[in-house]
N, C-alpha and C positions, 0 to 999 in steps of 0.2 A: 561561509558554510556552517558556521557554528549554528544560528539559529534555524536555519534549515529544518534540522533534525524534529525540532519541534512541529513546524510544519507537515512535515512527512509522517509523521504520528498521526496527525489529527486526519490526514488524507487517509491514511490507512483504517481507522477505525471507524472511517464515512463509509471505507469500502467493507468493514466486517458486517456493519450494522443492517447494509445495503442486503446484504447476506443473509445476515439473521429475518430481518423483514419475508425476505421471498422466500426461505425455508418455510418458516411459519405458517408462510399463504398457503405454502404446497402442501403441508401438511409433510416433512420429511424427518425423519426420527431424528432427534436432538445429537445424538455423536456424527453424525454426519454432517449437522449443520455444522457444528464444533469444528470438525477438520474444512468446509468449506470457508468458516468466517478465517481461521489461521491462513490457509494458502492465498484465500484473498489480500487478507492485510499484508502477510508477505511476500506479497505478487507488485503490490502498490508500491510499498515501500521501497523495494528493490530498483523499481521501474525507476522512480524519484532519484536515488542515489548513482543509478547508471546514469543517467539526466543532468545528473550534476556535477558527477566526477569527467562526463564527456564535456561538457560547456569550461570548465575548469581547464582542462587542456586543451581548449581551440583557441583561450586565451593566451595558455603560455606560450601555442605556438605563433600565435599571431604578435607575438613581443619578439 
């Protein structure tokens, strides 16, 4: 799980970016994109770590 984390950065900031792009198109005032690229990234990254912390324990239960 150590290198993980790095991984889960880079997925998060695919999803901020994801963000930023479609603000722009939309034409949406820049502090709003701000708060949607944040909830994104930390929508992503969360997701990841539930992900991981749950496969983590299907293992210990399955020992």
């Amino acid at each position: 799980m150590k290198g993980a984390h790095a991984k889960w950065l880079q997925y998060a900031g695919i999803g901020a970016g994801i963000s930023l792009a479609g603000g722009l198109i939309l034409d949406i005032p820049l502090a709003q994109i701000a708060v949607t690229m944040a909830l994104t990234a930390g929508l992503v990254f969360s997701g990841f770590a539930m992900q991981s912390v749950g496969r983590q324990r299907e293992k210990a239960i399955r020992q």
